[in-house]
Structure formats: structure tokens, C-alpha cells
N, CA, C and O atoms as a DFTB+ gen file, in Angstrom:
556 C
 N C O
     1  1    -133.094     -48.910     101.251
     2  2    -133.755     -49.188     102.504
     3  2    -135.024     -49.987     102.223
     4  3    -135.636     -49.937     101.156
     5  1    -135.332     -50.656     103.177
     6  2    -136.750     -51.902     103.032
     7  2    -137.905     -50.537     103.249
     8  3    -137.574     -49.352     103.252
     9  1    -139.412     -51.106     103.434
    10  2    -140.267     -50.474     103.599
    11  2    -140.575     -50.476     105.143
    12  3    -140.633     -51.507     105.813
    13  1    -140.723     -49.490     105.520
    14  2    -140.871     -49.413     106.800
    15  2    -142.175     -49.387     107.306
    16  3    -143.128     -48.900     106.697
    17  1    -142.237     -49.979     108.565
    18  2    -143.454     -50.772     109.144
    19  2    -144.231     -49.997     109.945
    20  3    -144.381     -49.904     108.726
    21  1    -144.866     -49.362     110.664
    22  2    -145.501     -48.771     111.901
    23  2    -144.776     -49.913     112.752
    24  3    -144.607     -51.097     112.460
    25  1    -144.287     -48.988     114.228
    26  2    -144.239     -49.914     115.490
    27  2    -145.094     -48.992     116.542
    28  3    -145.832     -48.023     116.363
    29  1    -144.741     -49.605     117.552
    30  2    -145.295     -48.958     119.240
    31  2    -144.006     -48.049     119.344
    32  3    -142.898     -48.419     118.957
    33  1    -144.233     -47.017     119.818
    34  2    -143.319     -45.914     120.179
    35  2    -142.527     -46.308     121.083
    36  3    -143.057     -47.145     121.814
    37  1    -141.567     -46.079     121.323
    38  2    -140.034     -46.489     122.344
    39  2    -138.760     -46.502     121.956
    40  3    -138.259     -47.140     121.029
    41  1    -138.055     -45.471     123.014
    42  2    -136.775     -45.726     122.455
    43  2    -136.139     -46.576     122.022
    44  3    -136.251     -47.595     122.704
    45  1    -135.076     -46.747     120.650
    46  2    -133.761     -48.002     120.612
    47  2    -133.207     -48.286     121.541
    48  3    -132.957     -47.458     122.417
    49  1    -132.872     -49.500     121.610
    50  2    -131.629     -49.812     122.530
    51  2    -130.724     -49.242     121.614
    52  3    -130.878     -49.195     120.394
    53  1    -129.298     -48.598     122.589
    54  2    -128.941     -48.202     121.606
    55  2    -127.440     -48.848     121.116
    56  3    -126.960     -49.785     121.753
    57  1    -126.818     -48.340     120.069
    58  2    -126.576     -49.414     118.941
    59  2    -124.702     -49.247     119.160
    60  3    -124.090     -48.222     119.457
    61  1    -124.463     -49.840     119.044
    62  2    -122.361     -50.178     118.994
    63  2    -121.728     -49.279     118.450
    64  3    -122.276     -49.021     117.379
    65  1    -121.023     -48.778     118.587
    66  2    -120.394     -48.070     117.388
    67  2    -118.742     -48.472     117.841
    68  3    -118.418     -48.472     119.029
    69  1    -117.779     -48.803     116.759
    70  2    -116.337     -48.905     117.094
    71  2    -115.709     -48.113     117.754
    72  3    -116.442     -47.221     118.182
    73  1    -114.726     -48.020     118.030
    74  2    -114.187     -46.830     118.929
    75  2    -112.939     -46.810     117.372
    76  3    -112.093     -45.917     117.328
    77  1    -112.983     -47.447     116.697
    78  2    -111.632     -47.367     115.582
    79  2    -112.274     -46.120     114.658
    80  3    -111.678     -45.186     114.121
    81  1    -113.625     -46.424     114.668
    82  2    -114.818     -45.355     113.325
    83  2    -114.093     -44.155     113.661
    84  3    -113.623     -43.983     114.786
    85  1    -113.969     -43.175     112.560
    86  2    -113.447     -41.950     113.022
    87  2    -115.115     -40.934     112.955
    88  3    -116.152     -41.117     112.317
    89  1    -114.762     -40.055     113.770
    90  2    -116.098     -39.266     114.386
    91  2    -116.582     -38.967     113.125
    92  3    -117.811     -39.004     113.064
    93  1    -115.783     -38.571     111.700
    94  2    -116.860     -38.403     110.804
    95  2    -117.110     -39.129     110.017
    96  3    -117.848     -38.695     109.132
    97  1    -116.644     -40.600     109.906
    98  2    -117.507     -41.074     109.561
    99  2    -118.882     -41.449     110.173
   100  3    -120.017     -41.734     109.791
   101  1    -118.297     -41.323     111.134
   102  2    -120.443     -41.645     112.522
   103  2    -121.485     -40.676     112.219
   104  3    -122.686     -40.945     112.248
   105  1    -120.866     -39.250     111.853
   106  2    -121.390     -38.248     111.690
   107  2    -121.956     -38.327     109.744
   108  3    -123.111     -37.927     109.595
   109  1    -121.387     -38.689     108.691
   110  2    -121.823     -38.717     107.738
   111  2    -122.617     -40.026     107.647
   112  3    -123.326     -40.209     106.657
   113  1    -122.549     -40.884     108.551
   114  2    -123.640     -41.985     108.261
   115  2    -124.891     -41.333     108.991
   116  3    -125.995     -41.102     108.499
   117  1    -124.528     -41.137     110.055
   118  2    -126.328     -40.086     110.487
   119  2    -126.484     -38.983     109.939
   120  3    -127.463     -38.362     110.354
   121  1    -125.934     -38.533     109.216
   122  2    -126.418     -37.374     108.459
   123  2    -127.059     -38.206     107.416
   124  3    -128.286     -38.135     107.340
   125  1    -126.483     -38.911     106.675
   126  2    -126.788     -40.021     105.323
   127  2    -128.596     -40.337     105.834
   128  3    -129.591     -40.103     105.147
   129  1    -128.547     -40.964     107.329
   130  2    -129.491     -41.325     107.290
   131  2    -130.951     -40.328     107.573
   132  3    -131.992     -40.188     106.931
   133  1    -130.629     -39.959     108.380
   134  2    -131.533     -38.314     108.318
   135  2    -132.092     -37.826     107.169
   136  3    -133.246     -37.965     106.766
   137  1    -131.080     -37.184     106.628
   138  2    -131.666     -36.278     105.000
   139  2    -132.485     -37.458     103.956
   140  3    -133.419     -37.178     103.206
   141  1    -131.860     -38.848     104.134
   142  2    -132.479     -39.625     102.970
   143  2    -133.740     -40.246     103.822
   144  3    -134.527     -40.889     103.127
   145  1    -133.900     -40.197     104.535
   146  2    -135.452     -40.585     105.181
   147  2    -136.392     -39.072     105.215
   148  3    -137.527     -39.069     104.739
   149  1    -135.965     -38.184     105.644
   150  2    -136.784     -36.463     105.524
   151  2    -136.518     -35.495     103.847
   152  3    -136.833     -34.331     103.601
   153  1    -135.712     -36.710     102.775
   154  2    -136.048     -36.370     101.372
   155  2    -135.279     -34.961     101.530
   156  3    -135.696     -34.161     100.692
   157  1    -134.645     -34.625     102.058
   158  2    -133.781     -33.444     102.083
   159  2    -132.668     -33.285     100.583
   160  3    -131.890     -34.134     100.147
   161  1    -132.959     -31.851     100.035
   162  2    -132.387     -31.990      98.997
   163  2    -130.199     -31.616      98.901
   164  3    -129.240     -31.594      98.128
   165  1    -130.609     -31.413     100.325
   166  2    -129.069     -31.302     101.327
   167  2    -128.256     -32.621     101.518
   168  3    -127.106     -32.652     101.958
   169  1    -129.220     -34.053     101.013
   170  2    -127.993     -35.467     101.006
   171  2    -126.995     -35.420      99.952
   172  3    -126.242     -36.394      99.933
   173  1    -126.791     -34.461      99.007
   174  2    -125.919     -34.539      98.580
   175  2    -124.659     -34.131      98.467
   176  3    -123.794     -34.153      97.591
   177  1    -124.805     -33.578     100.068
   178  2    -123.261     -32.778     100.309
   179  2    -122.473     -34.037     100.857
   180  3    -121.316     -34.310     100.538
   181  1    -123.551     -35.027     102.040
   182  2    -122.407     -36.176     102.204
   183  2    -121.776     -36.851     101.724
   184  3    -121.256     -37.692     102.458
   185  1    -121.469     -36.894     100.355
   186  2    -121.070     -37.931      99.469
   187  2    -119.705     -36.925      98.770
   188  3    -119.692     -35.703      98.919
   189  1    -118.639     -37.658      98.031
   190  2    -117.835     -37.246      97.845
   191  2    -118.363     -36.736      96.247
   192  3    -119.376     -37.005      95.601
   193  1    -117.479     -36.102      96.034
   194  2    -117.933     -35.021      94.349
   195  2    -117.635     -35.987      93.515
   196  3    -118.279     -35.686      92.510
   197  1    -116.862     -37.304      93.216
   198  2    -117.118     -38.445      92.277
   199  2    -118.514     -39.188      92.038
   200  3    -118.808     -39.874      91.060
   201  1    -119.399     -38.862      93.280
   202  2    -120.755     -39.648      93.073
   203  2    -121.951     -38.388      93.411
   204  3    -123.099     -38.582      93.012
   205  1    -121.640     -37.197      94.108
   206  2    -122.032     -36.037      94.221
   207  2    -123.267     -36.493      93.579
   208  3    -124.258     -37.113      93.964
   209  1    -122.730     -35.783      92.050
   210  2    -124.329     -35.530      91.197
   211  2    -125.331     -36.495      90.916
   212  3    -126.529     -36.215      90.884
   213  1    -124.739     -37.926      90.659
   214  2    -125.580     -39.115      90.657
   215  2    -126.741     -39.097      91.432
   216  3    -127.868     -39.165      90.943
   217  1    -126.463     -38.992      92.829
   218  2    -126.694     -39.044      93.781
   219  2    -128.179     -37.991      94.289
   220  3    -129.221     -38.077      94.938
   221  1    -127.576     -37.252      93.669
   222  2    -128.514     -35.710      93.523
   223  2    -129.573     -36.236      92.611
   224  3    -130.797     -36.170      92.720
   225  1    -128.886     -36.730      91.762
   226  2    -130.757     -36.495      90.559
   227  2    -131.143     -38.532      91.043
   228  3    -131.861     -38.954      90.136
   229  1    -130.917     -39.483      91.911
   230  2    -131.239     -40.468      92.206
   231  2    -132.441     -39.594      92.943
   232  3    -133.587     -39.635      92.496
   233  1    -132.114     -38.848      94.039
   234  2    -132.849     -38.374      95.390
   235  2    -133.775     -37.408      95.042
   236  3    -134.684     -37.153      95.831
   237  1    -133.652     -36.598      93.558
   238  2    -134.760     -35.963      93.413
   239  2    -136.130     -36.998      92.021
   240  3    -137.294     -36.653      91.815
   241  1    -135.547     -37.959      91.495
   242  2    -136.361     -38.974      91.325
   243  2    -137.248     -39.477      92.430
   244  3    -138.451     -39.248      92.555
   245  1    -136.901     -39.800      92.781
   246  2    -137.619     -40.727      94.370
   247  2    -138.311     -39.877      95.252
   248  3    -139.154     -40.229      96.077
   249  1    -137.755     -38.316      94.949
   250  2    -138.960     -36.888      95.725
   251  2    -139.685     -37.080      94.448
   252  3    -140.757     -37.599      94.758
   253  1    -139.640     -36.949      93.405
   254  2    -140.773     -36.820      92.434
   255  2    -141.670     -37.688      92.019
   256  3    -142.622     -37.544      91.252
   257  1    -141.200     -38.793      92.716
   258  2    -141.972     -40.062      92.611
   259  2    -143.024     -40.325      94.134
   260  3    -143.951     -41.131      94.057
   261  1    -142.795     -39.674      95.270
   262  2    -143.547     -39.133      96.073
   263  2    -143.948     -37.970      96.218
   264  3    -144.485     -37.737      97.300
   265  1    -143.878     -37.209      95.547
   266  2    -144.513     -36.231      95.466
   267  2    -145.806     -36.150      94.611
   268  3    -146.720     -35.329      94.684
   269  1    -145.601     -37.511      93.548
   270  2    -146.798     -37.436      92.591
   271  2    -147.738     -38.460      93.411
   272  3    -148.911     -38.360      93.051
   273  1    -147.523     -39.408      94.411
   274  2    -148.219     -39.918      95.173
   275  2    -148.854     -39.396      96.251
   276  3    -149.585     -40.040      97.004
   277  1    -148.594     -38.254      96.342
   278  2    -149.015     -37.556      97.663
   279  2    -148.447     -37.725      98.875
   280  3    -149.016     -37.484      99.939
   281  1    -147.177     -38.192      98.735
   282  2    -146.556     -38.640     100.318
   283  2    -145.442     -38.300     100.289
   284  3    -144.693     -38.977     100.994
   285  1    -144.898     -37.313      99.616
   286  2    -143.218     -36.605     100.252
   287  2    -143.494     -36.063     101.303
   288  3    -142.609     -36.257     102.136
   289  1    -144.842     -35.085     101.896
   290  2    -144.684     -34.590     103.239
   291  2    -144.277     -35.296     104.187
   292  3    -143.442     -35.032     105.052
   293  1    -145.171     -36.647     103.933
   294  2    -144.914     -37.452     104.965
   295  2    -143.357     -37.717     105.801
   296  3    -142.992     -37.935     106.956
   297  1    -142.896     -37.594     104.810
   298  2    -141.180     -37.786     104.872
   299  2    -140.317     -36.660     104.943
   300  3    -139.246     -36.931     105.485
   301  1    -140.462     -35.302     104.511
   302  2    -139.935     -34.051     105.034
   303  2    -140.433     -33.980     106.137
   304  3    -139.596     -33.533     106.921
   305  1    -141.927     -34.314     106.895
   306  2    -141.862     -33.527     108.031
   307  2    -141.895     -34.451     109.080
   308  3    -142.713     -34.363     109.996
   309  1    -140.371     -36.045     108.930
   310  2    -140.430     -36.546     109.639
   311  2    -139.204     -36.223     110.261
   312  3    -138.210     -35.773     109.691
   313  1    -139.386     -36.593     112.007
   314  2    -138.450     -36.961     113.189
   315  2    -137.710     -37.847     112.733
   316  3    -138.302     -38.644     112.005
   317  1    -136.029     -38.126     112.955
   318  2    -135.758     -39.756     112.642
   319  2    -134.628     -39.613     113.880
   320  3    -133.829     -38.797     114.341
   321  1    -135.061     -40.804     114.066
   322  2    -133.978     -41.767     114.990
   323  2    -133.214     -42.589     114.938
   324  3    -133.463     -43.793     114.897
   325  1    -131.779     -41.898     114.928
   326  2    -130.280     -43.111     114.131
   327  2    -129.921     -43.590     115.855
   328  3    -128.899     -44.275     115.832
   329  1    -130.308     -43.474     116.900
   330  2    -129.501     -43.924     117.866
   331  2    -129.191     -45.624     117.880
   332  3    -128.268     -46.136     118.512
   333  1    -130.052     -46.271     117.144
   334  2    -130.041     -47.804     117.066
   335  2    -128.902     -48.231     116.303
   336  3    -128.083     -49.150     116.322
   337  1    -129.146     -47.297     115.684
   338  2    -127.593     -48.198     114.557
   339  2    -126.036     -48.352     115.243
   340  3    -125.341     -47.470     115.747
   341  1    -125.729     -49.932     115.056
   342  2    -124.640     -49.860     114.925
   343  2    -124.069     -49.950     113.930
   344  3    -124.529     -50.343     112.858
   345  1    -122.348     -49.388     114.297
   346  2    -121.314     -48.969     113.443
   347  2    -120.182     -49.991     113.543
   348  3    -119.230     -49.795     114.299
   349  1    -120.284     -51.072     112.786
   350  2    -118.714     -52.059     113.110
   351  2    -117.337     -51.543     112.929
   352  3    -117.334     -50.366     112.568
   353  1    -116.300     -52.016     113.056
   354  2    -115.195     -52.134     113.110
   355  2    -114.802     -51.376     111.576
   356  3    -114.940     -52.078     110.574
   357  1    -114.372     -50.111     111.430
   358  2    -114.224     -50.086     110.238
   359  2    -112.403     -50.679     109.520
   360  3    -111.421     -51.049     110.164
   361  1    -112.579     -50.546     108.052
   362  2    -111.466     -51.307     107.363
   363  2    -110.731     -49.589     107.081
   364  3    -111.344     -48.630     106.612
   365  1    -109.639     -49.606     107.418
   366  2    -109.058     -47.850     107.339
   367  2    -107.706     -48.086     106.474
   368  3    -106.929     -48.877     107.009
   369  1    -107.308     -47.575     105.301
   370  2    -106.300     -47.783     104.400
   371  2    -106.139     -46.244     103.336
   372  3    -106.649     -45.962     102.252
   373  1    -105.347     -45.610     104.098
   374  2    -104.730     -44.018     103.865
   375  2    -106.405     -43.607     104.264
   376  3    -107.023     -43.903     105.286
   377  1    -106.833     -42.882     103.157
   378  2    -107.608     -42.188     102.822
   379  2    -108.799     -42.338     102.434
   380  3    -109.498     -41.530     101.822
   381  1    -109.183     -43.933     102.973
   382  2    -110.029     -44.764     102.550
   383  2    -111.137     -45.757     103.674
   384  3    -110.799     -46.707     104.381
   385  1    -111.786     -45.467     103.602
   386  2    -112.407     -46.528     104.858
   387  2    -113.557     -47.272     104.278
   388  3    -113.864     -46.730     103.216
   389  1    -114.379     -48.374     104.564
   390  2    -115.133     -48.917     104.530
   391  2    -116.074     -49.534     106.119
   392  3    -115.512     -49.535     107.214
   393  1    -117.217     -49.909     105.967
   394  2    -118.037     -49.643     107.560
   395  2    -119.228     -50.110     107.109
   396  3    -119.969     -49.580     106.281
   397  1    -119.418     -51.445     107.878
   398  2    -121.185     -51.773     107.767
   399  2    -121.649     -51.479     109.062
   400  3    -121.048     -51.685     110.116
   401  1    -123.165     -50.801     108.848
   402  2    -123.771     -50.189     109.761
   403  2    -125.334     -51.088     109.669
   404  3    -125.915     -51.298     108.604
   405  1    -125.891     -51.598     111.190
   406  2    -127.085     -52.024     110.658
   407  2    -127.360     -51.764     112.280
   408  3    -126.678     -51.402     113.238
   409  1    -128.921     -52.203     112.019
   410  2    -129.651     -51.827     113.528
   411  2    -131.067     -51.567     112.420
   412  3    -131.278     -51.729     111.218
   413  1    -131.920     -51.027     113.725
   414  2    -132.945     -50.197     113.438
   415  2    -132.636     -48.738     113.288
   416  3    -131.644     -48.081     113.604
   417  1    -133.718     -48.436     112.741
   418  2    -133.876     -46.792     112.404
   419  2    -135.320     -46.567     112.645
   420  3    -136.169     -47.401     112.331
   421  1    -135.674     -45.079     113.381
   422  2    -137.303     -45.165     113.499
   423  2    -137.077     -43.370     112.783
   424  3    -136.239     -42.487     112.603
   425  1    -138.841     -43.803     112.547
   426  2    -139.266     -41.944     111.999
   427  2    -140.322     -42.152     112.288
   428  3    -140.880     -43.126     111.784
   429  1    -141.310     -40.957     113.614
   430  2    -142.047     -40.148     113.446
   431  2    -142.346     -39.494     112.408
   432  3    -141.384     -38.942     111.874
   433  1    -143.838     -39.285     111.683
   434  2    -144.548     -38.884     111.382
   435  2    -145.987     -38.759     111.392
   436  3    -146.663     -39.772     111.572
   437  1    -146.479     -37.743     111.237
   438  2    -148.398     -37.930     111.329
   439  2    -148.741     -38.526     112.352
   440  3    -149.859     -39.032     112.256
   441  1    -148.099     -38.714     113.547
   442  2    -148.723     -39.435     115.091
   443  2    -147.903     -41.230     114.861
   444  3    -147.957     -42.168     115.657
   445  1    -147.226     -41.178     113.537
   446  2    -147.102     -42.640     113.428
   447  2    -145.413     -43.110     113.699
   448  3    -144.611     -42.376     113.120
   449  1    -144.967     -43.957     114.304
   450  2    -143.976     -44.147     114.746
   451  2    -143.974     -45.411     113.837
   452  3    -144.909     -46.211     113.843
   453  1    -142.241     -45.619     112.611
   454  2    -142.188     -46.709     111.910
   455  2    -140.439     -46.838     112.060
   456  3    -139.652     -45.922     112.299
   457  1    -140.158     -48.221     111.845
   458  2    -139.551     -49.194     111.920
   459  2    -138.449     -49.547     110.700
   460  3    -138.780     -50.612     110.178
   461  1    -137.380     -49.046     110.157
   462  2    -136.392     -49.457     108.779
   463  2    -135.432     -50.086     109.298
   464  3    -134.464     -49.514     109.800
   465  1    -135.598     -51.538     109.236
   466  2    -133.978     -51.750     109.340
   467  2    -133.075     -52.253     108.461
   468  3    -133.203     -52.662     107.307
   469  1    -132.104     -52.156     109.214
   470  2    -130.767     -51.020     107.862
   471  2    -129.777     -52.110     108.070
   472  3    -129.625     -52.663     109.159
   473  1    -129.048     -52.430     106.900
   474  2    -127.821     -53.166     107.234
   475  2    -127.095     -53.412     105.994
   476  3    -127.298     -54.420     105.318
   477  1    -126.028     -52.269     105.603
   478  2    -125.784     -51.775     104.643
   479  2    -124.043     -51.641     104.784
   480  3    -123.690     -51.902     105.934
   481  1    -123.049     -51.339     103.982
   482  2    -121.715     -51.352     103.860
   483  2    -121.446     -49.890     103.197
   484  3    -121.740     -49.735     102.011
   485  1    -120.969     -48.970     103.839
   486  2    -120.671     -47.835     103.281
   487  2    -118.928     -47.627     102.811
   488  3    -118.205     -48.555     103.173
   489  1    -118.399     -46.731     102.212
   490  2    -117.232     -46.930     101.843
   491  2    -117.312     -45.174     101.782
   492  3    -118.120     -44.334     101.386
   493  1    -115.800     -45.191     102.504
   494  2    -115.337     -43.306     102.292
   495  2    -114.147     -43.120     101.991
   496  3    -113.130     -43.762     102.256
   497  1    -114.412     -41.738     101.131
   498  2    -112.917     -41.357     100.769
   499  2    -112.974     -39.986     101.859
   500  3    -113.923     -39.473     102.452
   501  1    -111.391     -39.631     101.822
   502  2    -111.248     -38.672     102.851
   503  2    -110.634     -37.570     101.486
   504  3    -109.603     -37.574     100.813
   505  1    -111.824     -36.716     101.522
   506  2    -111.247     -35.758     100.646
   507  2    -110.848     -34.314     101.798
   508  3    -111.227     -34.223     102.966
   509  1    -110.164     -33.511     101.190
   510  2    -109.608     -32.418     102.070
   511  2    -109.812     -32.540     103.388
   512  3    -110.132     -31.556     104.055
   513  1    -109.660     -33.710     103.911
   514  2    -109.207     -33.923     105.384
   515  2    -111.223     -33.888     105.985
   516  3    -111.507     -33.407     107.081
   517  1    -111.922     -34.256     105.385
   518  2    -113.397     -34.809     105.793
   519  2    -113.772     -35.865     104.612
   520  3    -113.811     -35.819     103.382
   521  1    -114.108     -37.140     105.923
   522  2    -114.668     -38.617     105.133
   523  2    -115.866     -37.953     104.543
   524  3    -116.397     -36.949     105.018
   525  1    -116.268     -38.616     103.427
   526  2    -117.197     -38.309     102.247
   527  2    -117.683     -39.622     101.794
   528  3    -116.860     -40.118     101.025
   529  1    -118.503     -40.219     101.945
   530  2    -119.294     -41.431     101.265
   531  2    -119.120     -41.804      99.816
   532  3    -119.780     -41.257      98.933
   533  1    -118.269     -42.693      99.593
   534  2    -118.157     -42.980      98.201
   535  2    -119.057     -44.097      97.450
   536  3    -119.004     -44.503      96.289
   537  1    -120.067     -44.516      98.739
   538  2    -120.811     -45.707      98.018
   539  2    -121.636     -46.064      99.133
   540  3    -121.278     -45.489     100.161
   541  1    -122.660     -46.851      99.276
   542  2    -123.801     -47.319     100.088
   543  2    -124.349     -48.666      99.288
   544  3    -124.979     -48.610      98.232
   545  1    -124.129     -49.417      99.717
   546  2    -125.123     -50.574      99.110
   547  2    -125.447     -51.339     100.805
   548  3    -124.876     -51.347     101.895
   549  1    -127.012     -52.066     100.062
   550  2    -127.040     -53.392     101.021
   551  2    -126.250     -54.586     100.866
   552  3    -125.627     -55.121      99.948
   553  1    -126.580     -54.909     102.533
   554  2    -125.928     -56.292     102.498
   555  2    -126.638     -57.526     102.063
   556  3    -126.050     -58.607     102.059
């Protein structure tokens, strides 16, 4: 994700989503985005158990790297707002999907309302019958 800006407070317009996306993948991309903006040590259930642990010690680097700056609170005890994002057309093949998602994203914190926008390609595997994030990069 870029660095996010302060804006003026106001809702998103809000953002597309396919009608092809299956509900969990909509649901593991706002979860994705939630926990990894509020540093939650819970983002690593969305991801499938091939990238699981990676994933886990990436997210507690990046808490320990704000935490020695003095600014993980900032980010646990933020609000976030996925309603902006859209969700394109995803690519669906068995057990497999792929989905770029971009828009804005906002988070409350400390009185301050800021600005990430996102525009990224996610890829899922469907393990025991729930999509699981097998990858995230930008576009």
C-alpha cells in the first residue's frame, strides 16, 4: 500500500463490485484490508496455509517496525473504510480465482481522517470450500 495522506472527512462514493466475485472473495479482500491497515495479528487467517506463515512474520516485521517508531497505536486503534473499493470482473478456473481491486480506502485515527489508494491483483485458492488469498501484489 502507498502512504496515506490526511483528507477532509466524507463518505466514498461507493465502489463496483462484480456480481461474478463470489461473496468470499469480497469478504476476504475486506477482511485483507481491515486487519492489514489496524496491524491485526488475525491477517493471517485470510490467506491460504501455502503463504499462511510468510505472511505472519512479513506483518509482525512491519508491527515491530512501528512499534519502535511509536506509531502502531496509531494503526490498531484505527476505523477503516473498504466501501470505496472496487472489485472487477473476476478470472474463475475450478478452484482458482484471480481479482483486481482498486478505489480508495480511508482510516480514522487520532481525529485524523487519511486517504490509501489501492489498486492491486489478488489471486485465490478455494481450499475446503472457502476462497483463501494466495497472493496480493500491486499493479
Amino acid at each position: 500500500m502507498k502512504v496515506a495522506v490526511p483528507v477532509a472527512a466524507g463518505p466514498p462514493d461507493p465502489g463496483i463490485i462484480h456480481s461474478e466475485l463470489p461473496a468470499g472473495c469480497i469478504n476476504r479482500i475486506r477482511s485483507y484490508f481491515m486487519r492489514l491497515t489496524t496491524m491485526q495479528e488475525s491477517l493471517a487467517e485470510v490467506f491460504a496455509p501455502s503463504i499462511r506463515e510468510r505472511e505472519a512474520g512479513t506483518l509482525e516485521l512491519i508491527r515491530e517496525t512501528l512499534r519502535k517508531k511509536g506509531r502502531l497505536a496509531l494503526f490498531e486503534a484505527a476505523s477503516v473504510d473498504v466501501a470505496g473499493l472496487s472489485m472487477d470482473r473476476p478470472i474463475i478456473r475450478g478452484d482458482a480465482a484471480m481479482v483486481r481491486v482498486h478505489g480508495p480506502l480511508f482510516f480514522t485515527s487520532q481525529g485524523k481522517t487519511y486517504e490509501n489508494r489501492v489498486d492491486m491483483q489478488f489471486s485465490f485458492d478455494r481450499v475446503d470450500g472457502a476462497w483463501l488469498i494466495n497472493g496480493a501484489r500491486k499493479k
